[in-house]
N, C-alpha and C positions, 0 to 999 in steps of 0.2 A: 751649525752650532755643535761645538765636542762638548760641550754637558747639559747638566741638567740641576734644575734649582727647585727645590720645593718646600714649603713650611708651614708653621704651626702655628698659630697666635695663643699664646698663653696669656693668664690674667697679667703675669709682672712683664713677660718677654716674649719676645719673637724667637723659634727656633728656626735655623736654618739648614738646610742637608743640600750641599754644593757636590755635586759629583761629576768627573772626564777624565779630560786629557789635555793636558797642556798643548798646542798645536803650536812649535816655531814658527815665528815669524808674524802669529797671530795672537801670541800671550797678552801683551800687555791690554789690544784692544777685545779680546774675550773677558778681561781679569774688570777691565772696566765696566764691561756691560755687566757681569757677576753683582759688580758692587753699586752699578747705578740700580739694579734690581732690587737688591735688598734694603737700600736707602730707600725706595718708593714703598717698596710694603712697609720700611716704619713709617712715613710718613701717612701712608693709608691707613693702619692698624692703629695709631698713635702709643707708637714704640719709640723707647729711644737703650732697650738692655736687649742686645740681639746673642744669643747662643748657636753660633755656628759650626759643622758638623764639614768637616775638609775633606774630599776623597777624591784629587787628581792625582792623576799619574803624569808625571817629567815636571820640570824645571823651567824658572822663571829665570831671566838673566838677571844679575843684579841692578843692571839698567833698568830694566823694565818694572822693576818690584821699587825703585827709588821713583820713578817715572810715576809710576802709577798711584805712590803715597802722596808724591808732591803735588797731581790733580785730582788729591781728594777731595776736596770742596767742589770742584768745577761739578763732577757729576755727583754732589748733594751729599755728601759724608760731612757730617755737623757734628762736633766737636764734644757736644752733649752723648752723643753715642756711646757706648761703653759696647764694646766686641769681647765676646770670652771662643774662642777657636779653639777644637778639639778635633786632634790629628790622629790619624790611625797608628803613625809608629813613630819611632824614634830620629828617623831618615828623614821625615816631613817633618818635625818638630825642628831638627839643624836649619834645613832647610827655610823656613819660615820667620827664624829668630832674626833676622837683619832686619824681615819688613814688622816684626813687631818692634824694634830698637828704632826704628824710621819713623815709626806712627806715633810712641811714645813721645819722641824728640822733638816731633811738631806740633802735639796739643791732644794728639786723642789718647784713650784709652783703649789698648789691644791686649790681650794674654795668650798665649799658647798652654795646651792643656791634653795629657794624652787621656785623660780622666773625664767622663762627663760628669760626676762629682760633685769633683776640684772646681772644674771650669763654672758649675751652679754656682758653686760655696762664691766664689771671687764674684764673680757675676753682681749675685744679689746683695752682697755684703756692700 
């Protein structure tokens, strides 16, 4: 495994701190197990407002970032979830805006956020 996932149960929400390396050829199914992770602690915490905290290093293909929105449901990403992502710089913030335009377009709620702030304020509002 190139990263590492660790988090917080607050009273309104789950924090998340996702940190690696993107590894070719291994993204989309690492990006899965990331998200089927975090789906299971809402489910175990009874969370559904997750504040997530992004820090890999390299690149998702755009295949693999369409791929991976469009089996959101399979590995438990429910629709009620509200995602607030908060990216270390401006590079990951470009980077990221497709798969927030993808998640938006199918039903969920995602934001990008360089702000951890911002990304509360949206969050809980």
């Amino acid at each position: 495994m190139s990263y590492t996932i660790e988090h917080k149960v607050l009273p309104e929400y789950l924090e998340v701190f996702i940190k690696g390396t993107i590894v070719p050829g291994k993204e989309l199914k690492e990006a899965m197990e990331r998200w089927t992770t975090v789906s299971n602690l809402c489910i175990k915490e009874d969370r559904r407002l997750i504040l997530a905290f992004i820090d890999l290093e390299g690149r998702h293909s755009t295949d693999s970032k369409f791929s991976l929105v469009d089996a959101a449901a399979s590995f438990g990403w429910r629709p009620e979830y509200k995602l607030s992502v908060v990216v270390k710089n401006e590079d990951q913030l470009n980077h990221l805006s497709f798969t927030q335009t993808v998640m938006n377009n199918l039903g969920y709620e995602m934001k990008l956020f360089k702000k951890k702030r911002e990304a509360l304020k949206w969050l809980l509002s």
